[in-house]
C-alpha positions as protocol buffer text, in pm:
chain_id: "A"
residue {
  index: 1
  type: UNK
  ca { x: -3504 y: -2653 z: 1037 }
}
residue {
  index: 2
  type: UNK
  ca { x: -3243 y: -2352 z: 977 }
}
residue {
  index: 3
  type: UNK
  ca { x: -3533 y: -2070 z: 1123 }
}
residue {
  index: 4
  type: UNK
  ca { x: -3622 y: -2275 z: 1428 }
}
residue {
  index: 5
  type: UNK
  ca { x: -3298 y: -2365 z: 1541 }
}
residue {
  index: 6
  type: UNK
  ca { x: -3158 y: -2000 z: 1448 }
}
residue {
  index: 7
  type: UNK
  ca { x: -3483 y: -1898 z: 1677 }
}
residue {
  index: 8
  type: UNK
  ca { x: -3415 y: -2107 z: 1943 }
}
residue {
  index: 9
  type: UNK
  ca { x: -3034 y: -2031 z: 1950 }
}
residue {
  index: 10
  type: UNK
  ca { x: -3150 y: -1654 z: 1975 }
}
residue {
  index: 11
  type: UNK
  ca { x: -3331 y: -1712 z: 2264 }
}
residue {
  index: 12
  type: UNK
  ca { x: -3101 y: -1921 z: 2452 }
}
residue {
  index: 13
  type: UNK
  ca { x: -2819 y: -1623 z: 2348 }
}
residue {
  index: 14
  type: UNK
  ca { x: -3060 y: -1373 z: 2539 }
}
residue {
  index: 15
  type: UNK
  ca { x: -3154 y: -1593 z: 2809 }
}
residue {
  index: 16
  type: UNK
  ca { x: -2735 y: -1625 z: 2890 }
}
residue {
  index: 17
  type: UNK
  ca { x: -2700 y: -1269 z: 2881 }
}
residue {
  index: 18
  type: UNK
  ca { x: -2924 y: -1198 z: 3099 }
}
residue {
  index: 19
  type: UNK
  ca { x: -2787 y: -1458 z: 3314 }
}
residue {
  index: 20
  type: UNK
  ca { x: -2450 y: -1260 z: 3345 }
}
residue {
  index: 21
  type: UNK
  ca { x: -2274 y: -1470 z: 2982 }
}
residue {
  index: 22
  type: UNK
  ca { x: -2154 y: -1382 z: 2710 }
}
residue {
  index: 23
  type: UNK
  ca { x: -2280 y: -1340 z: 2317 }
}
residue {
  index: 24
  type: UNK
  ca { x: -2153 y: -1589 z: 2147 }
}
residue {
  index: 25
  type: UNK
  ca { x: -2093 y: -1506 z: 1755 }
}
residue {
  index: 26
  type: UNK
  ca { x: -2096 y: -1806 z: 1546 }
}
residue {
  index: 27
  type: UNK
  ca { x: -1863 y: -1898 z: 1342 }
}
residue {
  index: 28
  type: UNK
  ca { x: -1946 y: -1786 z: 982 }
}
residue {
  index: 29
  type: UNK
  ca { x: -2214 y: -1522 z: 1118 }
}
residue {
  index: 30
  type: UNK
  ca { x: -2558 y: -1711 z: 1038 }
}
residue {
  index: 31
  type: UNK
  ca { x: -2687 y: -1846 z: 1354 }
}
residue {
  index: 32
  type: UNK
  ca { x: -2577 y: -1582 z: 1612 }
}
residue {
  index: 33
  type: UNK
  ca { x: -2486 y: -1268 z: 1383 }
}
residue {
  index: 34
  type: UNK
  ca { x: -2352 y: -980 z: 1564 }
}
residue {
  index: 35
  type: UNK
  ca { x: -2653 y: -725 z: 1423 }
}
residue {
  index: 36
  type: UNK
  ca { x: -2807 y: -984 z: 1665 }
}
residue {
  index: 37
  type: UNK
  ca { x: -2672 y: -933 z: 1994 }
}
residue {
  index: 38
  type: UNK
  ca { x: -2911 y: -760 z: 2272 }
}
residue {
  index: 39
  type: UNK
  ca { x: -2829 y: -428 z: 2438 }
}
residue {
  index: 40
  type: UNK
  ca { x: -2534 y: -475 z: 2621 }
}
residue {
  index: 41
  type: UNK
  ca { x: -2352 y: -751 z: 2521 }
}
residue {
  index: 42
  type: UNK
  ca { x: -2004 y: -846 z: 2511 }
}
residue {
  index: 43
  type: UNK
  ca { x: -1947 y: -1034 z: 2199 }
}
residue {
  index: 44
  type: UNK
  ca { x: -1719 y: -1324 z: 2192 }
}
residue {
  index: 45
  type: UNK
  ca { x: -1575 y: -1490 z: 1841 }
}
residue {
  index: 46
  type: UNK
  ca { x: -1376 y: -1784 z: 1880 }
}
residue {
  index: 47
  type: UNK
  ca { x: -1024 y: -1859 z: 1709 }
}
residue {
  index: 48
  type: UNK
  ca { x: -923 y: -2203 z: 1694 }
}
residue {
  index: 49
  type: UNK
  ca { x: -767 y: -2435 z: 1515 }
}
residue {
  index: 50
  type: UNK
  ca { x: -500 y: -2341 z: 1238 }
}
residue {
  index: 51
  type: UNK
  ca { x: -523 y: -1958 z: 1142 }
}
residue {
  index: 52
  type: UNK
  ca { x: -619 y: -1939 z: 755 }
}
residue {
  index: 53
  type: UNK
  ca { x: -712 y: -1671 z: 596 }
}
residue {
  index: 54
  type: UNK
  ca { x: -945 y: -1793 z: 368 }
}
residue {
  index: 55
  type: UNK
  ca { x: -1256 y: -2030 z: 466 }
}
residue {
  index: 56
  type: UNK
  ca { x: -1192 y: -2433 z: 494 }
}
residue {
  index: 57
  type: UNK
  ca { x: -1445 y: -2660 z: 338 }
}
residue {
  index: 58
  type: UNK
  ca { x: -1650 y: -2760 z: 599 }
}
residue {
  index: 59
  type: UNK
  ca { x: -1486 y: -2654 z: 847 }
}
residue {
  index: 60
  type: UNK
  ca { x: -1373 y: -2297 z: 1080 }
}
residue {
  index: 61
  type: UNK
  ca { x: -1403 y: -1949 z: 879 }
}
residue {
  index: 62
  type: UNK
  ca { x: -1110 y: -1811 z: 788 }
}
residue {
  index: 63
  type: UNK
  ca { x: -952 y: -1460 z: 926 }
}
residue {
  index: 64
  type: UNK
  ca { x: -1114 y: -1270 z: 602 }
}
residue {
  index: 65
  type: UNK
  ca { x: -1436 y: -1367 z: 766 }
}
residue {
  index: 66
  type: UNK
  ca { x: -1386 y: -1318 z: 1160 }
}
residue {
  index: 67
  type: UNK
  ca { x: -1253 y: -994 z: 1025 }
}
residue {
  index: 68
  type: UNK
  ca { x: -1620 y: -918 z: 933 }
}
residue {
  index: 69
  type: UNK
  ca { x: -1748 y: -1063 z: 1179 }
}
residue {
  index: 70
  type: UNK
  ca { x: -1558 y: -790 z: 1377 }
}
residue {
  index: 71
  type: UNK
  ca { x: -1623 y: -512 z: 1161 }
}
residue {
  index: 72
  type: UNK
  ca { x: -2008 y: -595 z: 1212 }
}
residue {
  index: 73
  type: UNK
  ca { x: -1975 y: -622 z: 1550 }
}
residue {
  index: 74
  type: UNK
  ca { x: -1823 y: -274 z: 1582 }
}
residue {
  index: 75
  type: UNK
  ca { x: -2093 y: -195 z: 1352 }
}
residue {
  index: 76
  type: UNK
  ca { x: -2383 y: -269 z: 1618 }
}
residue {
  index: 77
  type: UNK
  ca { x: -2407 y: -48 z: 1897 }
}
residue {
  index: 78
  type: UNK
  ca { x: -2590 y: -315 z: 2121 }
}
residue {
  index: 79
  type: UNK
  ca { x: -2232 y: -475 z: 2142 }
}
residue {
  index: 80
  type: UNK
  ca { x: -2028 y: -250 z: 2440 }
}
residue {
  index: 81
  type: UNK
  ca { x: -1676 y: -470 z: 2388 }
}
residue {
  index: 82
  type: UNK
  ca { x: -1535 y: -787 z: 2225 }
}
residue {
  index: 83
  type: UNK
  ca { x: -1351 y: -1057 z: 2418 }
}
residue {
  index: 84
  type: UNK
  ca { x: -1168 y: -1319 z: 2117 }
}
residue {
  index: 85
  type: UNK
  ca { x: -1158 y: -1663 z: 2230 }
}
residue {
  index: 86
  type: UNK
  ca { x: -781 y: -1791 z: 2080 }
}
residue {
  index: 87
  type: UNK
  ca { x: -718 y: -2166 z: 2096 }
}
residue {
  index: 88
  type: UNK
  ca { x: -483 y: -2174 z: 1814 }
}
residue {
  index: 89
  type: UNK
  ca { x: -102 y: -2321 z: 1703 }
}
residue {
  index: 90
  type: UNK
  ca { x: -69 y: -2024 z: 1434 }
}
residue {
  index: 91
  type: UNK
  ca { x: -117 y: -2137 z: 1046 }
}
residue {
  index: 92
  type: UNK
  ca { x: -32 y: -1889 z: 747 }
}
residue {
  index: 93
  type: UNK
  ca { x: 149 y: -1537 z: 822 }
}
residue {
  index: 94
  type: UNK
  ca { x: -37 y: -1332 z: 587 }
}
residue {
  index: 95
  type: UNK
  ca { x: -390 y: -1435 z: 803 }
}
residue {
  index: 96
  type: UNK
  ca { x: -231 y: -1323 z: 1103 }
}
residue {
  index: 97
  type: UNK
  ca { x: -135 y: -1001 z: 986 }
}
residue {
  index: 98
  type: UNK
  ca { x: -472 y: -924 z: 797 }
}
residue {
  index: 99
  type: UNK
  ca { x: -637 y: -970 z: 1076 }
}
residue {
  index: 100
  type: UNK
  ca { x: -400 y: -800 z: 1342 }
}
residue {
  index: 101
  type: UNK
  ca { x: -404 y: -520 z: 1106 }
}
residue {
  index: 102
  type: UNK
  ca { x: -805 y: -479 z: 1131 }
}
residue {
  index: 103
  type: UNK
  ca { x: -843 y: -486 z: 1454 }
}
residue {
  index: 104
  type: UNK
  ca { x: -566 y: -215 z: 1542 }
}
residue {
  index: 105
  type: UNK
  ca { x: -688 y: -11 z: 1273 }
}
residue {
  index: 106
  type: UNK
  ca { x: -1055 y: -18 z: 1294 }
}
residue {
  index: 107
  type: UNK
  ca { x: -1208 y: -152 z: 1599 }
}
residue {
  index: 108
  type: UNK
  ca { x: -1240 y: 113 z: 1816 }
}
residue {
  index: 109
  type: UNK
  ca { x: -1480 y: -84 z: 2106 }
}
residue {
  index: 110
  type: UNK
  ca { x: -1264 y: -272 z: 2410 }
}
residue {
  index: 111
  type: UNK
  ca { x: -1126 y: -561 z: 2273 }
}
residue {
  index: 112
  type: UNK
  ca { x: -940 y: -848 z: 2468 }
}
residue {
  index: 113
  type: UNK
  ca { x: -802 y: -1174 z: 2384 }
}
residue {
  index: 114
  type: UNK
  ca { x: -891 y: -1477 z: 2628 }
}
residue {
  index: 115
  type: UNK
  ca { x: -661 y: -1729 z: 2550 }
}
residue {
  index: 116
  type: UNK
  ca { x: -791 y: -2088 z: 2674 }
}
residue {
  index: 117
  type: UNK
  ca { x: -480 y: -2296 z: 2596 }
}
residue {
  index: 118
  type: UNK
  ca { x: -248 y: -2225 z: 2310 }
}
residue {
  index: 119
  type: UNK
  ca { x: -173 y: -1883 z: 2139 }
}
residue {
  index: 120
  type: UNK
  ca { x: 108 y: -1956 z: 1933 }
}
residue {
  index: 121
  type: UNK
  ca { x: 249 y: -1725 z: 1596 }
}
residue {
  index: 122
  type: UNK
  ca { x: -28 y: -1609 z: 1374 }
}
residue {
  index: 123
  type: UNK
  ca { x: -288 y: -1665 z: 1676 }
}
residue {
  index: 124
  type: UNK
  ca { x: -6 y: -1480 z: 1906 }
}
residue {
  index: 125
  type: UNK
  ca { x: 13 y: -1171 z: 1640 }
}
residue {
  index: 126
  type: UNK
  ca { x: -368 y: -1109 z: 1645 }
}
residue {
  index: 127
  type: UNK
  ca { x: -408 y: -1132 z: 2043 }
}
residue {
  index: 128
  type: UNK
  ca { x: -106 y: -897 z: 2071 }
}
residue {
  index: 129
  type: UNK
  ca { x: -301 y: -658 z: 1838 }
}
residue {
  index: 130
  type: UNK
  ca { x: -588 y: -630 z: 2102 }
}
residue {
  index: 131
  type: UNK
  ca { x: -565 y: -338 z: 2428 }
}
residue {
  index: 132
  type: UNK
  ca { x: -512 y: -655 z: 2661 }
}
residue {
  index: 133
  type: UNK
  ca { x: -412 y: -1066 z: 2684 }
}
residue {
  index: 134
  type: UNK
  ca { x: -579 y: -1305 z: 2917 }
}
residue {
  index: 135
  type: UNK
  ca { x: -445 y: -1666 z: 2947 }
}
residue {
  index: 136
  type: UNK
  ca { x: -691 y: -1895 z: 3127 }
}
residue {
  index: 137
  type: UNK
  ca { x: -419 y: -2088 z: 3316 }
}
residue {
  index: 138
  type: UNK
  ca { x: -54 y: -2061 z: 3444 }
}
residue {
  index: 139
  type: UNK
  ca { x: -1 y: -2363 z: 3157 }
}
residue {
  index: 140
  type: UNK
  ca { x: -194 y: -2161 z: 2901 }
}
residue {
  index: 141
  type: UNK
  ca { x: 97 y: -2185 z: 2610 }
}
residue {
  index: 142
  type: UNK
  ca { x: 177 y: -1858 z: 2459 }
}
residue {
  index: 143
  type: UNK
  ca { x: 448 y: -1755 z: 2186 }
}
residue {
  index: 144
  type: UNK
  ca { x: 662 y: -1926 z: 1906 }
}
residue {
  index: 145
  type: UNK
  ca { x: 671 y: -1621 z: 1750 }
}
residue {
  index: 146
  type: UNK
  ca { x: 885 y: -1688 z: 1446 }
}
residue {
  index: 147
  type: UNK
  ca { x: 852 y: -1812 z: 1080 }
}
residue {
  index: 148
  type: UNK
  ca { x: 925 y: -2074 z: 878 }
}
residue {
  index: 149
  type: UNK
  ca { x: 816 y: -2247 z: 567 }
}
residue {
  index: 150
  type: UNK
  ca { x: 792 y: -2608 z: 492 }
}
residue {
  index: 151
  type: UNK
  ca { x: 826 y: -2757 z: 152 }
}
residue {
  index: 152
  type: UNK
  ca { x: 751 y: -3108 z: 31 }
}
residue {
  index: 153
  type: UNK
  ca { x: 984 y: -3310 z: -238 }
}
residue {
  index: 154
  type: UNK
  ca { x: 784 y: -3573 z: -438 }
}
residue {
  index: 155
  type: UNK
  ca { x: 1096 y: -3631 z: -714 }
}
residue {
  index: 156
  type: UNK
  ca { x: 1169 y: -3923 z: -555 }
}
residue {
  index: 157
  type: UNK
  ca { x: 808 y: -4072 z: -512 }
}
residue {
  index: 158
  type: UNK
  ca { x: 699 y: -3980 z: -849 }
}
residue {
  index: 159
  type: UNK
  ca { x: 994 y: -4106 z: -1003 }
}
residue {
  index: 160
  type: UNK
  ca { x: 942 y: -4452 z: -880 }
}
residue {
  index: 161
  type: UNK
  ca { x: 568 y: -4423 z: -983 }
}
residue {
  index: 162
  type: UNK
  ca { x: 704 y: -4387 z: -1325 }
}
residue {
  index: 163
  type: UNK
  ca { x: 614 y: -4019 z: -1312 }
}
residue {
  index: 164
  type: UNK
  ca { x: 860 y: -3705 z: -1481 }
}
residue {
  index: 165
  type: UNK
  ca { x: 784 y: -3363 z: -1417 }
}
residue {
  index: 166
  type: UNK
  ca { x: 923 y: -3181 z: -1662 }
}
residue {
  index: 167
  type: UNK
  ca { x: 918 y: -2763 z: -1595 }
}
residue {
  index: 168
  type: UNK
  ca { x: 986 y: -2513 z: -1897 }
}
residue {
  index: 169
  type: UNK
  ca { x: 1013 y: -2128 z: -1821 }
}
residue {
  index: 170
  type: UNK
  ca { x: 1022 y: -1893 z: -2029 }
}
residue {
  index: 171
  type: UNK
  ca { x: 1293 y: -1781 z: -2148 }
}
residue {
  index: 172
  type: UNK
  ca { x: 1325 y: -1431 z: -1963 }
}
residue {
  index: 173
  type: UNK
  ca { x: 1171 y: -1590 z: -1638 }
}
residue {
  index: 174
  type: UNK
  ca { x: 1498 y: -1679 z: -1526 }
}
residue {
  index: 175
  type: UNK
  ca { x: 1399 y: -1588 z: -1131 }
}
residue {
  index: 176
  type: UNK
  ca { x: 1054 y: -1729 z: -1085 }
}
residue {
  index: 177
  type: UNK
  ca { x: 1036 y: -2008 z: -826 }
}
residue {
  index: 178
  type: UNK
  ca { x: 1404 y: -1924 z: -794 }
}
residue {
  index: 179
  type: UNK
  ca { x: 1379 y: -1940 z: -430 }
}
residue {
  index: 180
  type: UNK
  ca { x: 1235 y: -2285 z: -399 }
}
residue {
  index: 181
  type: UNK
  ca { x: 1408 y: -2449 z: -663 }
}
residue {
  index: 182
  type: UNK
  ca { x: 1722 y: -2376 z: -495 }
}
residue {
  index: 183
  type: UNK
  ca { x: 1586 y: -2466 z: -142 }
}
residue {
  index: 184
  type: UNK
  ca { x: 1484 y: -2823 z: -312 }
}
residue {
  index: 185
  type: UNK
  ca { x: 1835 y: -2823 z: -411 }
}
residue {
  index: 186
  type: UNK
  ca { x: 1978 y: -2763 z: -62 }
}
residue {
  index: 187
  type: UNK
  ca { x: 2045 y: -2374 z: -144 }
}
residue {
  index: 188
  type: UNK
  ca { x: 1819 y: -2226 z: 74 }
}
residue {
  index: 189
  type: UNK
  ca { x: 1948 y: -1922 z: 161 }
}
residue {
  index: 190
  type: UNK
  ca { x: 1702 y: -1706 z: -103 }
}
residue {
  index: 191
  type: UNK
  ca { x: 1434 y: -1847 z: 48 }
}
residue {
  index: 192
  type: UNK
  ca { x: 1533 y: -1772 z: 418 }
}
residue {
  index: 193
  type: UNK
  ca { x: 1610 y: -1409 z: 300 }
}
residue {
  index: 194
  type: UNK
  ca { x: 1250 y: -1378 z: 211 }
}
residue {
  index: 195
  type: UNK
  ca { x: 1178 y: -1559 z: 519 }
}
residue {
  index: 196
  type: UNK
  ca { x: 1389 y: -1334 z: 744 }
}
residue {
  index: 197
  type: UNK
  ca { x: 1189 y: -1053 z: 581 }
}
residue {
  index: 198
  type: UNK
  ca { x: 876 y: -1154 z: 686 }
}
residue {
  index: 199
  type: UNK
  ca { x: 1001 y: -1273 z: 1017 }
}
residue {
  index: 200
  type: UNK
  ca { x: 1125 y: -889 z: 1072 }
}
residue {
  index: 201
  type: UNK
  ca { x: 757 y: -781 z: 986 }
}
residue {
  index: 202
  type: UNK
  ca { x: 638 y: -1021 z: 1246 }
}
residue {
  index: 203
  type: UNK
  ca { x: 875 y: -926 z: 1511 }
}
residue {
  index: 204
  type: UNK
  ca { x: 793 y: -532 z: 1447 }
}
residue {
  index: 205
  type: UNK
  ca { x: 409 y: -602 z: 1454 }
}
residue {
  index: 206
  type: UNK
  ca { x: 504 y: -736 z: 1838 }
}
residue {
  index: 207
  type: UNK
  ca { x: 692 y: -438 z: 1935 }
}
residue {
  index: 208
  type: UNK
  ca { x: 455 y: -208 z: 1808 }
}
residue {
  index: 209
  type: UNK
  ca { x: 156 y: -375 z: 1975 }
}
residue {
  index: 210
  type: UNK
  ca { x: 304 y: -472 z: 2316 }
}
residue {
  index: 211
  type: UNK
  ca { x: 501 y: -172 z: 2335 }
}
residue {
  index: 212
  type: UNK
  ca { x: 555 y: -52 z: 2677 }
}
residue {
  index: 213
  type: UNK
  ca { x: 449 y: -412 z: 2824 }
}
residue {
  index: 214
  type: UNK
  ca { x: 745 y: -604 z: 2694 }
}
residue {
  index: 215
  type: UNK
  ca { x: 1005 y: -611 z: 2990 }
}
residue {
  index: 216
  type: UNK
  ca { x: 1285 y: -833 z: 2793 }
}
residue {
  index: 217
  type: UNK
  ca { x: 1454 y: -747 z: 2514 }
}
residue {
  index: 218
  type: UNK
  ca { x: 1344 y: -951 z: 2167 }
}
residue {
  index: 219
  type: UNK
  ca { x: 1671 y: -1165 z: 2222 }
}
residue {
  index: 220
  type: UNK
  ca { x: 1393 y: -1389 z: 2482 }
}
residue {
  index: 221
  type: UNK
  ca { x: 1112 y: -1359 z: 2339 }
}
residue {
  index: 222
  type: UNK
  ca { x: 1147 y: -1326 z: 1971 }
}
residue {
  index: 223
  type: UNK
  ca { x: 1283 y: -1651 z: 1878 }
}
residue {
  index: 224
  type: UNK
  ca { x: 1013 y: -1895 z: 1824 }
}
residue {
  index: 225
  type: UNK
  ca { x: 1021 y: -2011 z: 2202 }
}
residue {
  index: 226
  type: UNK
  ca { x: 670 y: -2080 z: 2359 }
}
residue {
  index: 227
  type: UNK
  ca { x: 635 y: -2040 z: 2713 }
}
residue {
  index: 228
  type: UNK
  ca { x: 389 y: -2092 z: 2971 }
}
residue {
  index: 229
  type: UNK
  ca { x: 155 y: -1809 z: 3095 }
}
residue {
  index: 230
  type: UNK
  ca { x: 347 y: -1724 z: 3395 }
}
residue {
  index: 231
  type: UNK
  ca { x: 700 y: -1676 z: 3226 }
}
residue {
  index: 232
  type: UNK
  ca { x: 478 y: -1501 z: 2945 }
}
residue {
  index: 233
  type: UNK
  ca { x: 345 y: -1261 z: 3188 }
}
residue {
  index: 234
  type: UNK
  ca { x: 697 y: -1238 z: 3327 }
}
residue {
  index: 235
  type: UNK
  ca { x: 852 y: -1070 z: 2992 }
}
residue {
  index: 236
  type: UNK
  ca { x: 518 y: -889 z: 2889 }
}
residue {
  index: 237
  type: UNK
  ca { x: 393 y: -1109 z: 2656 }
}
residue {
  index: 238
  type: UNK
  ca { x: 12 y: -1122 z: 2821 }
}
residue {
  index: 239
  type: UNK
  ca { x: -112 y: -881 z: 3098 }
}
residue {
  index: 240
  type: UNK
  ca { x: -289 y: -1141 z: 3333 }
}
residue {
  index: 241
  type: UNK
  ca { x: -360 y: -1479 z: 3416 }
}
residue {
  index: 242
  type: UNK
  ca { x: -768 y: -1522 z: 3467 }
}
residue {
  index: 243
  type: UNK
  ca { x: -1096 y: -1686 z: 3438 }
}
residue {
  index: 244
  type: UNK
  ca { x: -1336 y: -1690 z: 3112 }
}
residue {
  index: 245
  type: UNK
  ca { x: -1645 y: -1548 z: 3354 }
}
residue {
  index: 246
  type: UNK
  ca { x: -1383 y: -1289 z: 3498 }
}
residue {
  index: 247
  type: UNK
  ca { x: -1276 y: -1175 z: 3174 }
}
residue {
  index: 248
  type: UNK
  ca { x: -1612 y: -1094 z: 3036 }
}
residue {
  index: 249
  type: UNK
  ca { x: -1774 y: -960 z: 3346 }
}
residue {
  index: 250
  type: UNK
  ca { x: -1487 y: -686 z: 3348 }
}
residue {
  index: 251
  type: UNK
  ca { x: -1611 y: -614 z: 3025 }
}
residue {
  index: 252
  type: UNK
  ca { x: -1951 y: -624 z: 3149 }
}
residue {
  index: 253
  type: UNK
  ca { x: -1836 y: -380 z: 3422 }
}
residue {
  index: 254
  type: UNK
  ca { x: -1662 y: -146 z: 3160 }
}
């Protein structure tokens, strides 16, 4: 049941640590919660898959939750550093940010980012928020940092279903949905205003968290380009190219 396997996964958590590994936090908090983790531990919670902020219906939790997660595990003085586990495309701009924002803002432990084989946009923004990037291999993927929006037109589909959609605004509402009405129409330029506004947001975030470390101007990097970890390490965007067991026993070692 739920207490014996929540038991068992305790022990075998303790039983790792002691064997030189890592604590792993699960993913919603229930079987390996940080307030859990023995003296000493480095903490690990994992970021894959698309980066939402809200949680998906059976399935990952989403960045409102790791964000608690984090905030727990800075919480528990038993935990001496976190290491985030990214294997992630990107997903939804506003997660990213959320959760960039938290941990340069109120995690005050060491906190790296081990990226196993993709860090890409959202997942890129919250690795660059953390004091260091490790990519596991010299074809760990890492970048695309850019925006864009994608928008779906059913007229067509409906309309041979035998289906109108009829919309009536208000009569002062003359500028809601603006932007994507137009866009559907083949304006789009509103939209990518609003677009290019977040994109700037995006590409500030970078600046401001890589800093110093960036050795190309945002001309190379700050188009939406993904590159492999060695041209990534080339122009700043990580700091090293290393093992999972190397990254967490230099936390250990901290």
């Amino acid at each position: 049941d739920y207490s014996a396997e929540r038991a068992l996964n305790r022990k075998l958590e303790i039983f790792a640590l002691q064997s030189g590994q890592p604590y792993h936090i699960s993913d919603y908090g229930m079987l390996t919660p940080p307030e859990e983790a023995p003296e000493g531990s480095v903490a690990v919670l994992h970021l894959n898959g698309a980066i939402m902020k809200y949680d998906q219906f059976c399935g990952p939790s989403g960045t409102s939750t790791k964000a608690d997660l984090l905030l727990r595990a800075e919480a528990n003085p038993n935990i001496k550093g976190i290491v985030l586990s990214i294997d992630s495309p990107g997903g939804e701009a506003r997660a990213g940010f959320g959760l960039a924002q938290v941990i340069r803002e109120e995690i005050s432990k060491p906190i790296v980012a081990f990226v196993d084989d993709l860090s890409a946009s959202a997942a890129y923004e919250i690795a660059a928020a953390t004091d260091r990037i490790v990519a596991k291999s010299k074809t760990t993927q890492i970048g695309s940092i850019g925006t864009y929006i994608t928008l779906a037109d059913y007229a067509e589909y409906f309309e041979k279903q035998g289906i109108k959609l009829i919309d009536v605004y208000a009569t002062k509402s003359t500028d809601k949905n603006r932007p994507f009405k137009e866009a559907l129409e083949g304006k789009p330029e509103a939209l990518r205003a609003e677009i290019d506004q977040i994109n700037e947001a995006f590409l500030e975030s970078i600046k401001e968290f890589r800093g110093e470390a960036l050795t190309t101007e945002e001309k190379v990097w700050g188009t939406g380009k993904v590159f492999m970890a060695g041209k990534a390490f080339d122009i700043g965007l990580i700091d090293e190219i290393d093992s999972f067991s190397n990254t967490i026993q230099s936390m250990i070692n901290l």
